[in-house]
C-alpha positions in Angstrom: 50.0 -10.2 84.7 53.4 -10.2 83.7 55.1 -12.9 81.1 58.3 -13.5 80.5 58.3 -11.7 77.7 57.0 -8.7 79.3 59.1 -5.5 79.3 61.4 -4.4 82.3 60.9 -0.7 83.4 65.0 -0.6 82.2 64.2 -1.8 78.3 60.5 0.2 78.4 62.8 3.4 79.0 65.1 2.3 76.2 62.5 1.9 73.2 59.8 4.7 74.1 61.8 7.1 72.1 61.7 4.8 69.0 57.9 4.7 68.8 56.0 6.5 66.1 54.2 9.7 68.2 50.9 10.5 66.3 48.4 13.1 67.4 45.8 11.5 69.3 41.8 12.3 69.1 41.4 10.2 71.9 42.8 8.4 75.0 44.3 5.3 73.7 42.7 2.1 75.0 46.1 0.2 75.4 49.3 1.3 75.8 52.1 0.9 73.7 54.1 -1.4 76.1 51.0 -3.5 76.5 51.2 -3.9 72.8 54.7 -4.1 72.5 54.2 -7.1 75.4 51.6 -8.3 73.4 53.7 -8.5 70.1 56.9 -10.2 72.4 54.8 -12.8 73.7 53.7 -13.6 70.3 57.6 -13.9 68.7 58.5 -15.8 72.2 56.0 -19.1 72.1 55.1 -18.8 68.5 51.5 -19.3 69.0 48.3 -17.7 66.6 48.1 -14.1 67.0 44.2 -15.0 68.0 45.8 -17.1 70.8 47.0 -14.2 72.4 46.2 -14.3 76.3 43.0 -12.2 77.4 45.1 -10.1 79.9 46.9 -8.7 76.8 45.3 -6.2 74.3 43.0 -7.8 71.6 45.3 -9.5 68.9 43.5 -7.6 66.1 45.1 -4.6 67.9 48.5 -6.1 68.2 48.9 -7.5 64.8 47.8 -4.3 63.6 50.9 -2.6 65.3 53.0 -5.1 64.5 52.5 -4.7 60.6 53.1 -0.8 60.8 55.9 -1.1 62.9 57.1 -3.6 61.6 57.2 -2.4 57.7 58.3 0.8 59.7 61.3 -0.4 60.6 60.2 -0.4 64.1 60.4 -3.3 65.3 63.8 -3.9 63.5 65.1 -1.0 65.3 63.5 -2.1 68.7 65.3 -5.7 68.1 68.8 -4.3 67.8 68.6 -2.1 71.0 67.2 -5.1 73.1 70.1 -7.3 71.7 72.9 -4.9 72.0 71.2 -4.7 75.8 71.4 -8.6 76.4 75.3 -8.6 74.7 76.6 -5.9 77.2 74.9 -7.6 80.1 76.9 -10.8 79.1 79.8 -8.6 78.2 79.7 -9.7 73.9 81.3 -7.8 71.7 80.7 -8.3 67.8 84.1 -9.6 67.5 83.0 -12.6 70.1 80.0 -12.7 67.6 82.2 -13.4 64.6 83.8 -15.8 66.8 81.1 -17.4 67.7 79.9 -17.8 64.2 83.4 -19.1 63.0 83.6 -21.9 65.7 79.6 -23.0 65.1 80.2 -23.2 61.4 83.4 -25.4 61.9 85.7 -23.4 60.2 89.8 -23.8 62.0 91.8 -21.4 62.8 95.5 -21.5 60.8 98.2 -21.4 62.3 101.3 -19.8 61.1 
């Protein structure tokens, strides 16, 4: 059952690559993007890691993977692509960013 957090086939395509490959002994029981799915859901609605729904992989699973990937620098690097995806889909630049930081902070512009 897909969430809204769930991963498009477009963003799935975008982060395989930047997954740690390892040498498996055997067939994994879950996938990667059913982890990764699992570990969005839990940064979208905050809840327990144990509170994880039973469609997605146990949470001892996915915490697990999000602790190595995340002192990895994984999930970091993951973030930035997804971001840079949503600000071209919106057409942002990271001058609009500054921008947008400047006029949220309250700072004025001078004029000369």
């Amino acid at each position: 059952m897909p969430y809204s957090s769930s991963l498009t086939d477009k963003e799935w395509e975008l982060i395989k690559p930047l997954l740690p490959q390892k040498k498996q002994t055997r067939p994994p029981r879950w996938s990667k993007r059913q982890i990764l799915d699992g570990i969005f859901y839990q940064l979208k609605n905050g809840c327990n890691w144990c509170d994880l729904p039973k469609e997605l992989p146990p949470y001892s699973t996915v915490f697990w993977h999000y602790k190595q990937w995340r002192s990895d620098g994984v999930i970091d690097r993951i973030l930035a692509i997804l971001h840079r995806q949503v600000r071209a889909k919106v057409k942002k630049t990271e001058m609009d960013a500054s921008a947008d930081h400047r006029f949220a902070s309250g700072q004025k512009h001078l004029q000369c």
